[in-house]
C-alpha positions as CSV (number, residue, x, y, z in Angstrom):
1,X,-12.5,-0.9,-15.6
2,X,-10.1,-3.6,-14.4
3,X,-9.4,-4.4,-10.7
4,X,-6.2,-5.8,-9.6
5,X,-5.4,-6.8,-5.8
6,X,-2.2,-8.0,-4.4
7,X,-2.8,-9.1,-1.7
8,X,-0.1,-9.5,2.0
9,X,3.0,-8.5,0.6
10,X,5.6,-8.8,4.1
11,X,8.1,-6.3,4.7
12,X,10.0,-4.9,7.6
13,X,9.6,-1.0,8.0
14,X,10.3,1.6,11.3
15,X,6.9,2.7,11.9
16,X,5.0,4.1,15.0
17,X,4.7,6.7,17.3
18,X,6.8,5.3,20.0
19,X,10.2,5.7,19.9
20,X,11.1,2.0,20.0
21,X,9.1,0.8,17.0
22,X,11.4,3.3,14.9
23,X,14.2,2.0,16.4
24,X,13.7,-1.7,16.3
25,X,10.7,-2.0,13.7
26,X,8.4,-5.0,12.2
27,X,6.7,-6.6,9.8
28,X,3.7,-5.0,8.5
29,X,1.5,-6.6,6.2
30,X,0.1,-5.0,2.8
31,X,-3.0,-5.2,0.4
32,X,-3.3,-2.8,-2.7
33,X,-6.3,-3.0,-5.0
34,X,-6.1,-0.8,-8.2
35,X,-9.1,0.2,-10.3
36,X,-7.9,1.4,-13.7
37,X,-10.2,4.2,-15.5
38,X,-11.5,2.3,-18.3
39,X,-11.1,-1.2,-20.3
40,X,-8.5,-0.1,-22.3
41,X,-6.2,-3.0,-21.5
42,X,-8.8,-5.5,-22.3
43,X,-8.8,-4.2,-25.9
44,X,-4.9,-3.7,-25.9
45,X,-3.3,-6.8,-24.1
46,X,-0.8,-4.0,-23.2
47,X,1.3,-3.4,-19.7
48,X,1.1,0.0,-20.1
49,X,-3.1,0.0,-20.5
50,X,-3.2,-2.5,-17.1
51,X,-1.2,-2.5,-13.9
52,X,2.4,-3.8,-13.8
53,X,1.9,-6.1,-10.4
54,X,6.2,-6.2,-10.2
55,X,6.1,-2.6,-10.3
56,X,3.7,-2.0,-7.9
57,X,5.1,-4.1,-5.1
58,X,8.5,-2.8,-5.7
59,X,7.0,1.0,-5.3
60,X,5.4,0.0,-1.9
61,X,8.6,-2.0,-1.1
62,X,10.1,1.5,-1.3
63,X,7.6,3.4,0.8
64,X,7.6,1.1,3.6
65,X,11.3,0.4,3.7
66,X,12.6,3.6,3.1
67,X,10.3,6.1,4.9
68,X,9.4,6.3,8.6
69,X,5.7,7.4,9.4
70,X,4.2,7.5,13.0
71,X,0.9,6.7,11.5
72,X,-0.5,3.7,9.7
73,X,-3.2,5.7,8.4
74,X,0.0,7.5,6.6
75,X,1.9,5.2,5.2
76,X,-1.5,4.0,3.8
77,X,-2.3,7.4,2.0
78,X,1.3,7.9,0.8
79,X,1.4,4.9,-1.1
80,X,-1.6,5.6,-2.7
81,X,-0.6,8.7,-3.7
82,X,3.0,7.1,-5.5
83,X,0.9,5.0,-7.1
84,X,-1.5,7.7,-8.6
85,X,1.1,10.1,-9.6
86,X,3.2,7.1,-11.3
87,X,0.3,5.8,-13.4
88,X,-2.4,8.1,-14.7
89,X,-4.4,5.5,-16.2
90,X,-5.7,4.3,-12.5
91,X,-8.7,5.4,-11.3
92,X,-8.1,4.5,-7.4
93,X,-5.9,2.6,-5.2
94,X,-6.9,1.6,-2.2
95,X,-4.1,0.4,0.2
96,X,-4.9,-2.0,3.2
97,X,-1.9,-2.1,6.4
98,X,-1.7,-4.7,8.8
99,X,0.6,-4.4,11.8
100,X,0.6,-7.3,14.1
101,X,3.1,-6.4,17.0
102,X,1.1,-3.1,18.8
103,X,1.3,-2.0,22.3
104,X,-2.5,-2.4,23.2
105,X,-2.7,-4.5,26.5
106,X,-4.8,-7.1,25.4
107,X,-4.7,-10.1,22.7
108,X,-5.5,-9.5,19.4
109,X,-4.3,-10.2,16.0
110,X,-3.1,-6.8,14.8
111,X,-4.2,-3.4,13.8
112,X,-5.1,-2.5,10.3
113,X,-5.6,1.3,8.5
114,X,-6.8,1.5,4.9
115,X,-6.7,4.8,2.5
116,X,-8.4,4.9,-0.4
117,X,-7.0,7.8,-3.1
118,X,-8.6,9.0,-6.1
119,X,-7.0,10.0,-9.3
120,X,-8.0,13.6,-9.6
């Protein structure tokens, strides 16, 4: 098995459950680890055995920027699931959100939801 992370990819996306985080949006930060099901790629030096890391950020770029969910926890699972269906040869993606602008009435640094999804 192989692991690849790419790690705080920034884009601006419309998500939230309030009304004006849809309308006005943010950044959100992302982290996507993929587990591949075997070694194959270690043996073939292929792309298609090992994870295309320009693929996979323009996939999320695509689910962030083009979709509007209310929940991180969401958007999280989704894009583990575009990511499964694309590419058979993972085993697991795990997907990591960071939103930094929240309305909690305190300080903090932001608010982070993971999913983890399984090839089945």
């Amino acid at each position: 098995m192989a692991k690849v992370r790419i790690v705080n990819m920034m884009f601006y996306g419309f998500h939230g459950i309030y009304e004006y985080e849809r309308e006005q949006g943010q950044k959100f930060f992302i982290d996507v680890e993929v587990e591949t099901k075997d070694d194959t790629v270690a043996e073939s030096d292929e792309l298609k055995d090992g994870v295309d890391t320009a693929a996979i950020y323009d996939l999320v770029k695509d689910v962030v920027e083009n979709k509007r969910y209310n929940m991180l926890e969401a958007l999280s699972a989704n894009i583990g699931d575009k990511l499964l269906a694309k590419y058979p040869h993972f085993k697991s993606v795990k997907a990591r959100i960071r939103k930094p602008s929240v309305p909690i009435s305190g300080p903090i640094d932001y608010v982070e939801a993971e999913a983890v999804r399984y090839q089945k």
